[in-house]
mmJSON file of the N, C-alpha and C atoms, coordinates in Angstrom:
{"data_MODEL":{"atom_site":{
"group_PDB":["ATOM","ATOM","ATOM","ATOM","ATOM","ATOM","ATOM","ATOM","ATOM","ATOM","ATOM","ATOM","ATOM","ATOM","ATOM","ATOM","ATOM","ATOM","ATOM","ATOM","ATOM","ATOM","ATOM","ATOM","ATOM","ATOM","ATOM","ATOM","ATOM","ATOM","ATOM","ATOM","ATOM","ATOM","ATOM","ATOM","ATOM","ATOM","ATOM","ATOM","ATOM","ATOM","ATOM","ATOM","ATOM","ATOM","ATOM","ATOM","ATOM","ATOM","ATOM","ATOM","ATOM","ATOM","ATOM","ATOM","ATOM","ATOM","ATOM","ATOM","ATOM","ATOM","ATOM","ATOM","ATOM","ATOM","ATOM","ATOM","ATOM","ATOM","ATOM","ATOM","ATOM","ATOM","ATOM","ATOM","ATOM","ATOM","ATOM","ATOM","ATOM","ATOM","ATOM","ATOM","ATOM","ATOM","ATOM","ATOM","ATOM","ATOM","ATOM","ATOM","ATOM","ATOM","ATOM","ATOM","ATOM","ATOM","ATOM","ATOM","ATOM","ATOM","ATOM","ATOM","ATOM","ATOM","ATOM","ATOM","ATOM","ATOM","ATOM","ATOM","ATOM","ATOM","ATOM","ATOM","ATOM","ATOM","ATOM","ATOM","ATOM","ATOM","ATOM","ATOM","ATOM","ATOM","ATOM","ATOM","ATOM","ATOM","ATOM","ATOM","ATOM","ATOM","ATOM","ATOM","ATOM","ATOM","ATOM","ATOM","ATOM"],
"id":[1,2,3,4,5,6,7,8,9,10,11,12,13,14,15,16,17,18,19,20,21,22,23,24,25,26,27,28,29,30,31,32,33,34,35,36,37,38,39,40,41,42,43,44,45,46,47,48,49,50,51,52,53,54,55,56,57,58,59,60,61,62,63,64,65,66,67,68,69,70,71,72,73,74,75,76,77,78,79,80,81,82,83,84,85,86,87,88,89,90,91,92,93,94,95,96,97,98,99,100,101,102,103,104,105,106,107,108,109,110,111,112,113,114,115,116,117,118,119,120,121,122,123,124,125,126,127,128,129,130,131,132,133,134,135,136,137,138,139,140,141],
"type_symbol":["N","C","C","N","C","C","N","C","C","N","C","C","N","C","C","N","C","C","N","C","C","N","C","C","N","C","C","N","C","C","N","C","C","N","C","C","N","C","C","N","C","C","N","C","C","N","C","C","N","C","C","N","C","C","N","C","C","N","C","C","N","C","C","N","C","C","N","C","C","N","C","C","N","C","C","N","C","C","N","C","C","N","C","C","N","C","C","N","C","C","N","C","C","N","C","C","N","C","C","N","C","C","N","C","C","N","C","C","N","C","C","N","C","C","N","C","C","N","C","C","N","C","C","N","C","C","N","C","C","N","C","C","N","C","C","N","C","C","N","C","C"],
"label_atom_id":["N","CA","C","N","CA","C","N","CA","C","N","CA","C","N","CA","C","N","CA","C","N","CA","C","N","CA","C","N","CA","C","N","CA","C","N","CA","C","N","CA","C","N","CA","C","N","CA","C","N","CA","C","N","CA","C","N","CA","C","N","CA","C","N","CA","C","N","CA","C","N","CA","C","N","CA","C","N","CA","C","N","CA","C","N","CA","C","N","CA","C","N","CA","C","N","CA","C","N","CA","C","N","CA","C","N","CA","C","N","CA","C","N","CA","C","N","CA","C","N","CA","C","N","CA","C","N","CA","C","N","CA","C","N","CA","C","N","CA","C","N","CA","C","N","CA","C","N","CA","C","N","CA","C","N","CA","C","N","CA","C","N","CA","C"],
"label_alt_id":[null,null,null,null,null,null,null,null,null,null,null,null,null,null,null,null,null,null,null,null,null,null,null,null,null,null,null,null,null,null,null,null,null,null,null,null,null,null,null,null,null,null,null,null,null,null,null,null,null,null,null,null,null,null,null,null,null,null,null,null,null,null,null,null,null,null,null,null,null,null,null,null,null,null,null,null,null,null,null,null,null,null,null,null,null,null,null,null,null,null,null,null,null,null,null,null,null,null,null,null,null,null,null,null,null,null,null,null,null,null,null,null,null,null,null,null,null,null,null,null,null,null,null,null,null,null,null,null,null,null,null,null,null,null,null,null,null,null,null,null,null],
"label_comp_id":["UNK","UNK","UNK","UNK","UNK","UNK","UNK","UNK","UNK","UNK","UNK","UNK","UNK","UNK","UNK","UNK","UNK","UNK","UNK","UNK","UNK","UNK","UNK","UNK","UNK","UNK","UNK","UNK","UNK","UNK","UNK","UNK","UNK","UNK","UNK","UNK","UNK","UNK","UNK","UNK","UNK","UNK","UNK","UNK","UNK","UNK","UNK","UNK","UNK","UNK","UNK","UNK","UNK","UNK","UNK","UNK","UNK","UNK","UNK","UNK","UNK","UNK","UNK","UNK","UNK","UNK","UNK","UNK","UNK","UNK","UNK","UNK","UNK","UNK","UNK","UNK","UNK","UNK","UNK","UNK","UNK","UNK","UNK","UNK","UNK","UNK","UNK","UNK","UNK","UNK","UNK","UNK","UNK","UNK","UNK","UNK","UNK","UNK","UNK","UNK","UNK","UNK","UNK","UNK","UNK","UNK","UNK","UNK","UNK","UNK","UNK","UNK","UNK","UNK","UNK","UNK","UNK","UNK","UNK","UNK","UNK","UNK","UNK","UNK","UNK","UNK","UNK","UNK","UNK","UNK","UNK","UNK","UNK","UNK","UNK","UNK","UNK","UNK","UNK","UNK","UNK"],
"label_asym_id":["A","A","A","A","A","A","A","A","A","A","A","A","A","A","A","A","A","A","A","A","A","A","A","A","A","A","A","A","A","A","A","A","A","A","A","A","A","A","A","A","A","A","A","A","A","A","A","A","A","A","A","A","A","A","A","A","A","A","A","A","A","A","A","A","A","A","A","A","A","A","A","A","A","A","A","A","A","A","A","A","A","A","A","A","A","A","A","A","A","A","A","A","A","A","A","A","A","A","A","A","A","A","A","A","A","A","A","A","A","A","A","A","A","A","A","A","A","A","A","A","A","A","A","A","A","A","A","A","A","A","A","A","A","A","A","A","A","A","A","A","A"],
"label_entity_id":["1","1","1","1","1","1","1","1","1","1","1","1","1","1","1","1","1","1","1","1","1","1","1","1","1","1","1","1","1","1","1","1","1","1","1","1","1","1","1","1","1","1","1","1","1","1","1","1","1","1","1","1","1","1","1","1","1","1","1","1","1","1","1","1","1","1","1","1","1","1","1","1","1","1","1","1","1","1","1","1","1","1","1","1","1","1","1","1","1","1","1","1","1","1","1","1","1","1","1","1","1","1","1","1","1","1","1","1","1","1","1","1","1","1","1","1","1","1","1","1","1","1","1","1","1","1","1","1","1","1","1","1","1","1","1","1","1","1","1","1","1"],
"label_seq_id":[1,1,1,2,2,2,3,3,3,4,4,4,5,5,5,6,6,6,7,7,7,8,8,8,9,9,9,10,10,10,11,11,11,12,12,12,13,13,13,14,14,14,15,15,15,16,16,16,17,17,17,18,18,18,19,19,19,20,20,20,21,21,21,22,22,22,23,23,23,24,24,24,25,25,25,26,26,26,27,27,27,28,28,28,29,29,29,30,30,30,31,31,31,32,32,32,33,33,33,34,34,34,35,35,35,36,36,36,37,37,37,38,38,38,39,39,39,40,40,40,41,41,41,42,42,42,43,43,43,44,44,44,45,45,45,46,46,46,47,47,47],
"pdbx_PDB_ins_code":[null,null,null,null,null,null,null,null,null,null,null,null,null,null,null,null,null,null,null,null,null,null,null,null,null,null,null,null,null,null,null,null,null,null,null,null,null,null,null,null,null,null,null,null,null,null,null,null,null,null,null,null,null,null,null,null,null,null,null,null,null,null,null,null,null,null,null,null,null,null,null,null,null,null,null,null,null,null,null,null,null,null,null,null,null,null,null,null,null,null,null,null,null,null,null,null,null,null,null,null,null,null,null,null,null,null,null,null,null,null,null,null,null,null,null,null,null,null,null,null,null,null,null,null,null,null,null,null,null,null,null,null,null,null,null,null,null,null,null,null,null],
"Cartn_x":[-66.065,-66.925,-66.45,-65.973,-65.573,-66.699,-66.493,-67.583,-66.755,-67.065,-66.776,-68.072,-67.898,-69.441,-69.305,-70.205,-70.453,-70.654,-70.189,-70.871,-71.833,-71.803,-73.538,-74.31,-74.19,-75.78,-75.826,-75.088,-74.72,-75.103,-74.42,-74.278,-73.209,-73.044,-72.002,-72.749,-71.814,-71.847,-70.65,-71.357,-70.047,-69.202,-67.954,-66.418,-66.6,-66.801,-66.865,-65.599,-64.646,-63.461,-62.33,-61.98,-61.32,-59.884,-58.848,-57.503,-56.647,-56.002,-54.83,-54.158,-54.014,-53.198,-52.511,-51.875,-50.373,-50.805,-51.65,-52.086,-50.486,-50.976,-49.692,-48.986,-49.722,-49.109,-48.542,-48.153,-48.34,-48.79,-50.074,-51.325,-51.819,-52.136,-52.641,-54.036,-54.398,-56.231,-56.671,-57.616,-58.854,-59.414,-58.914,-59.847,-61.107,-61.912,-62.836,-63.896,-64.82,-66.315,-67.316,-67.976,-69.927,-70.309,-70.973,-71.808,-73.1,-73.45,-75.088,-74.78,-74.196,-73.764,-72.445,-71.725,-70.587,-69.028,-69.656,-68.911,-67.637,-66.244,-64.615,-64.892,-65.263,-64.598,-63.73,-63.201,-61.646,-62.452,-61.408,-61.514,-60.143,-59.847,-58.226,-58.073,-57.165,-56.412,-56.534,-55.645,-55.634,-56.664,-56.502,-57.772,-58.281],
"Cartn_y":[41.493,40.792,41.102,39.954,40.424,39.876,40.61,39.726,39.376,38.741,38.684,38.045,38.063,37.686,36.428,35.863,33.955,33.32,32.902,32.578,31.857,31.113,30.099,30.683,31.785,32.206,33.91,33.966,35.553,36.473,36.93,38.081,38.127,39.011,39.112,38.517,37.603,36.954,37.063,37.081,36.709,35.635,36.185,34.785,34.377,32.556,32.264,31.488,31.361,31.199,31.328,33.049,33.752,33.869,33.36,33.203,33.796,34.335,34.973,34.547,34.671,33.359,34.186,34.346,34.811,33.913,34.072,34.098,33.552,32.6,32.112,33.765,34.426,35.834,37.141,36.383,36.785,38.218,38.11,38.793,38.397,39.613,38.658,38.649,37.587,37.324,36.786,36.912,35.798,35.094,33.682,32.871,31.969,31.777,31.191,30.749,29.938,29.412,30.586,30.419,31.354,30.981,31.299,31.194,30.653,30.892,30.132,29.013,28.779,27.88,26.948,27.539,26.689,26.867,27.003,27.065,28.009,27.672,28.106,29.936,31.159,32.136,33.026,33.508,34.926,36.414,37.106,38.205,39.0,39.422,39.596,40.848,41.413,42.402,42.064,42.909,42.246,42.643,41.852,42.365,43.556],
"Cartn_z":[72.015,71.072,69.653,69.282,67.491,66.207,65.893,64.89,63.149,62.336,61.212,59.707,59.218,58.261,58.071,57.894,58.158,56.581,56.18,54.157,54.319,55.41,55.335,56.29,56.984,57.543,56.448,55.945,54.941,55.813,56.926,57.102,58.903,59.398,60.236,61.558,61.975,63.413,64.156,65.539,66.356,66.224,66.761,66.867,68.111,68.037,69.518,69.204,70.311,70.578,69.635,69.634,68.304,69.175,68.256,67.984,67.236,67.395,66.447,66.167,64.7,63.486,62.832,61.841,60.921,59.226,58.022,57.22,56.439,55.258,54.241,54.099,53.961,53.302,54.261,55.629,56.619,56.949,56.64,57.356,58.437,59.491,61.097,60.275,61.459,61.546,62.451,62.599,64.113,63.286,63.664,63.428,64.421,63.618,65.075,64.773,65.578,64.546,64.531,63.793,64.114,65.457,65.506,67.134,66.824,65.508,65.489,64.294,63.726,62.745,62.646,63.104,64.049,62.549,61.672,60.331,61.053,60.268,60.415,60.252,60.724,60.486,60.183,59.631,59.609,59.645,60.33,60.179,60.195,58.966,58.247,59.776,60.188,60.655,62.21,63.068,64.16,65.312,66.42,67.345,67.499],
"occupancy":[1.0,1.0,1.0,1.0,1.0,1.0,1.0,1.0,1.0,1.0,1.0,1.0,1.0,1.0,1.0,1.0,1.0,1.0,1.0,1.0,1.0,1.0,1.0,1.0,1.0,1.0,1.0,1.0,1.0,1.0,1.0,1.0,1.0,1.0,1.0,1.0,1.0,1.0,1.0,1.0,1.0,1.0,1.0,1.0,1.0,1.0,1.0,1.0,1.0,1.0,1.0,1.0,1.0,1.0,1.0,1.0,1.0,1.0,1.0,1.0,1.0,1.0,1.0,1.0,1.0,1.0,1.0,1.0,1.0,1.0,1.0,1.0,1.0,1.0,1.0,1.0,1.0,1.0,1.0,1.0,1.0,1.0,1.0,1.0,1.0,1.0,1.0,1.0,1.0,1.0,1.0,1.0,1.0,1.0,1.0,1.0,1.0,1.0,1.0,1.0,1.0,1.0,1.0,1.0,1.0,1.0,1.0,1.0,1.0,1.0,1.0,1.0,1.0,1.0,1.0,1.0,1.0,1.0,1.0,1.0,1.0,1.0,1.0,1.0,1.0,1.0,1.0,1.0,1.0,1.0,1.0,1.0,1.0,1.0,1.0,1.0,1.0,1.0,1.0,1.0,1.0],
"B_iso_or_equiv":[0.0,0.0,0.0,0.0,0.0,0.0,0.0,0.0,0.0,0.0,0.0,0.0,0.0,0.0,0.0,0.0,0.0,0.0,0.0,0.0,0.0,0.0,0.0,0.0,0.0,0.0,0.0,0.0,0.0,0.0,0.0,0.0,0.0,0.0,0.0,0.0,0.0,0.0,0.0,0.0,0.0,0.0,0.0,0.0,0.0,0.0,0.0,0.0,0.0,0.0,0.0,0.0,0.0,0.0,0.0,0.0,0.0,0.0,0.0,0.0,0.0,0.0,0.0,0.0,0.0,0.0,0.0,0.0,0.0,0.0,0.0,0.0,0.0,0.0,0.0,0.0,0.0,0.0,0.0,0.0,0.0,0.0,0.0,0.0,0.0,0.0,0.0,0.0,0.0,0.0,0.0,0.0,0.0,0.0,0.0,0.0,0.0,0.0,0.0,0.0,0.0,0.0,0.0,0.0,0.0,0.0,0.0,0.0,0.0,0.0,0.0,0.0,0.0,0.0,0.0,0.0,0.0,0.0,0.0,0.0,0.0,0.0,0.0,0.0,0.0,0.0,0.0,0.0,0.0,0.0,0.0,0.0,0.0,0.0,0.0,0.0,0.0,0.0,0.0,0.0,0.0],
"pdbx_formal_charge":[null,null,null,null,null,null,null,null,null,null,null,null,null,null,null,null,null,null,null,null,null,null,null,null,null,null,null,null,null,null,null,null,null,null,null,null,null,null,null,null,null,null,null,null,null,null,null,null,null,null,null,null,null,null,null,null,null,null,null,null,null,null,null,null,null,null,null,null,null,null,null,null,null,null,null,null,null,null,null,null,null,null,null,null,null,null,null,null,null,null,null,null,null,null,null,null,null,null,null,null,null,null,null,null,null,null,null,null,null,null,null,null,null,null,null,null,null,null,null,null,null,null,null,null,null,null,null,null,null,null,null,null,null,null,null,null,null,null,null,null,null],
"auth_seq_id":[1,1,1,2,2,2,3,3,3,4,4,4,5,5,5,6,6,6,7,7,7,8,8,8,9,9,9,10,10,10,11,11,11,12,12,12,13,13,13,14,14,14,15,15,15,16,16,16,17,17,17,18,18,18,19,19,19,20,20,20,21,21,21,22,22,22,23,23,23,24,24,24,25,25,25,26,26,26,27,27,27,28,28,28,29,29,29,30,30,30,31,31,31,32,32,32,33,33,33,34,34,34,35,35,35,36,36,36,37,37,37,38,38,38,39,39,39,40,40,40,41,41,41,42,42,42,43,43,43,44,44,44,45,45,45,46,46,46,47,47,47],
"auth_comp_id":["UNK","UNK","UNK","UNK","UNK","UNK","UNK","UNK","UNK","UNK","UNK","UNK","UNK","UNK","UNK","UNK","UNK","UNK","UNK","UNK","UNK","UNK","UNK","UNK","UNK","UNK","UNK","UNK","UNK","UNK","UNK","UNK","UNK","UNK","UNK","UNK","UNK","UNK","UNK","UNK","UNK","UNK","UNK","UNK","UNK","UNK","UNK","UNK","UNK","UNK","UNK","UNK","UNK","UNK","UNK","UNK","UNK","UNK","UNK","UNK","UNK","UNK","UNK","UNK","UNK","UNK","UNK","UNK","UNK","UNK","UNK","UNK","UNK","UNK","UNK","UNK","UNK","UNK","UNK","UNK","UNK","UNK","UNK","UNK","UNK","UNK","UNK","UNK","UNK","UNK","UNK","UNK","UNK","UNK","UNK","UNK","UNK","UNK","UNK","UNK","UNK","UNK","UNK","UNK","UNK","UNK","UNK","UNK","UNK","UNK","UNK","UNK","UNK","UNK","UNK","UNK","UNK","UNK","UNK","UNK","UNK","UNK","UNK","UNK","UNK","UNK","UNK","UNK","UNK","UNK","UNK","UNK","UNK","UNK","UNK","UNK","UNK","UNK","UNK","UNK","UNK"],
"auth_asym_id":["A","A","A","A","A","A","A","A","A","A","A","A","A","A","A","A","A","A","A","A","A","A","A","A","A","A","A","A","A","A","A","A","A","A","A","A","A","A","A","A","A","A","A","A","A","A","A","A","A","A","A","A","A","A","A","A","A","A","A","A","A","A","A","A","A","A","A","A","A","A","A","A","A","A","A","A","A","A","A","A","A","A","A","A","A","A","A","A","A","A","A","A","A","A","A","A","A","A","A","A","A","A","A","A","A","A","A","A","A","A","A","A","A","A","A","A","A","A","A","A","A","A","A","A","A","A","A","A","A","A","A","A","A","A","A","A","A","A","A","A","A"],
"auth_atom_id":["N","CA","C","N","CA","C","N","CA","C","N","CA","C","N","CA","C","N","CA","C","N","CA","C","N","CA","C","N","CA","C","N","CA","C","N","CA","C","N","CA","C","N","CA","C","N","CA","C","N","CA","C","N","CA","C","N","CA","C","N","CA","C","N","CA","C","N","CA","C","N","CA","C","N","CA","C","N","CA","C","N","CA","C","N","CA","C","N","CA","C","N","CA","C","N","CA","C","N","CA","C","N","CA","C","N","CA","C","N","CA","C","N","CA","C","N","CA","C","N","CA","C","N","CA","C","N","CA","C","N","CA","C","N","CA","C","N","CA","C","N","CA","C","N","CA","C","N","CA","C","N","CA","C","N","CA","C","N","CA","C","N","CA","C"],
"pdbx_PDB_model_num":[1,1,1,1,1,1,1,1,1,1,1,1,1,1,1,1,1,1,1,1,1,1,1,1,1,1,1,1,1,1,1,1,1,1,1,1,1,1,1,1,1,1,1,1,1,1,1,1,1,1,1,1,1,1,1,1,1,1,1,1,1,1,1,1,1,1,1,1,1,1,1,1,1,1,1,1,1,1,1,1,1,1,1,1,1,1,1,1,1,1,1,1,1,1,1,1,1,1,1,1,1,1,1,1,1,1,1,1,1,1,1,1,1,1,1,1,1,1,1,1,1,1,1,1,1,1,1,1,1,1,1,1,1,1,1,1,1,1,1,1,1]
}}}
């Protein structure tokens, strides 16, 4: 279970279907939606 902080519910939710991506600056990250709001997530570093 990963979680990362949501900007439209303000405060940390779970990643539902979190992916590992490589950032312009190549930084890893998970990306993935909220679980109660559905809004794009990150959470910078790796799993």
């Amino acid at each position: 279970m990963v979680q990362a902080f949501c900007v439209k519910c303000k405060k940390k939710q779970e990643i539902k279907n979190p992916t590992q991506v490589t950032l312009k600056n190549k930084r890893p990250a998970i990306k993935g939606t909220c679980a109660v709001c559905g809004t794009t997530i990150y959470k910078i570093g790796k799993a």
